[in-house]
C-alpha positions, 0 to 999 in steps of 0.5 A: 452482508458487507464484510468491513474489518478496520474501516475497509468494505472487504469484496464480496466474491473474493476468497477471503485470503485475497479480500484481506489484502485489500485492507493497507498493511495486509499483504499475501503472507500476512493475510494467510498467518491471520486467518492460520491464527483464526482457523479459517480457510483460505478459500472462503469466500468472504460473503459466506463468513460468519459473524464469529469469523469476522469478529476473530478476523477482527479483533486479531488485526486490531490487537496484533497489527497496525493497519490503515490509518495508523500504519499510514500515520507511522510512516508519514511520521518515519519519513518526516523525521528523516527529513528533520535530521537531515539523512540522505534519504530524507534529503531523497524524499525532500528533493522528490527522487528515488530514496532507495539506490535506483539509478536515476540516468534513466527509469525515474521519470515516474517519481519525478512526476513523469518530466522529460529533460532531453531533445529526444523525448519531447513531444510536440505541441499540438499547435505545431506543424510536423 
């Protein structure tokens, strides 16, 4: 039987303290205060839960957090604002470059979409001769 708990399918061999992380907006910490709150142990796995088990593991997380789609909705919208009213970090997400004080000399290439400035880091097209 597939464990599902706020739209995410839960994997079937994995000890439930890790199968909740897979739901977005769980982490380690907060998966071992649920299951602390729905007195189930950690090392479960998540195949053998009953029904009651799911439906408290359930209706905790629909109560106490926001996961998912409405954590996703919430930060898309924190994000959205910073751009309106004009901040530096908002001006950061806008321009496509590291919002959170990394330098950006060199190690950013990933947010910017892996682009190469520089003679060195290029390579060379396959139509070239080496």
């Amino acid at each position: 039987m597939a464990t599902r708990i706020a739209g995410i399918t839960l994997p079937q061999n994995k000890r439930i303290e890790v199968a909740l992380t897979y739901i977005f907006g769980i982490g380690q910490a907060l998966s071992r205060r649920i299951l602390q709150s729905a007195n189930i142990d950690l090392n479960t796995r998540s195949q053998s839960l009953t029904e009651a088990e799911v439906a408290r593991l359930r209706d905790i997380i629909e109560k106490d957090y926001s996961v998912e789609g409405d954590l996703k909705r919430e930060v898309i919208s924190n994000i959205k604002r910073l751009k309106e009213i004009g901040s530096y970090r908002g001006l950061r997400h806008i321009r496509g470059l590291p919002v959170r004080g990394q330098r950006t000399r060199t190690n950013s290439r990933t947010v910017r979409g892996n682009v190469r400035r520089t003679m060195g880091s290029g390579r060379k097209a396959s139509a070239e001769k080496t």
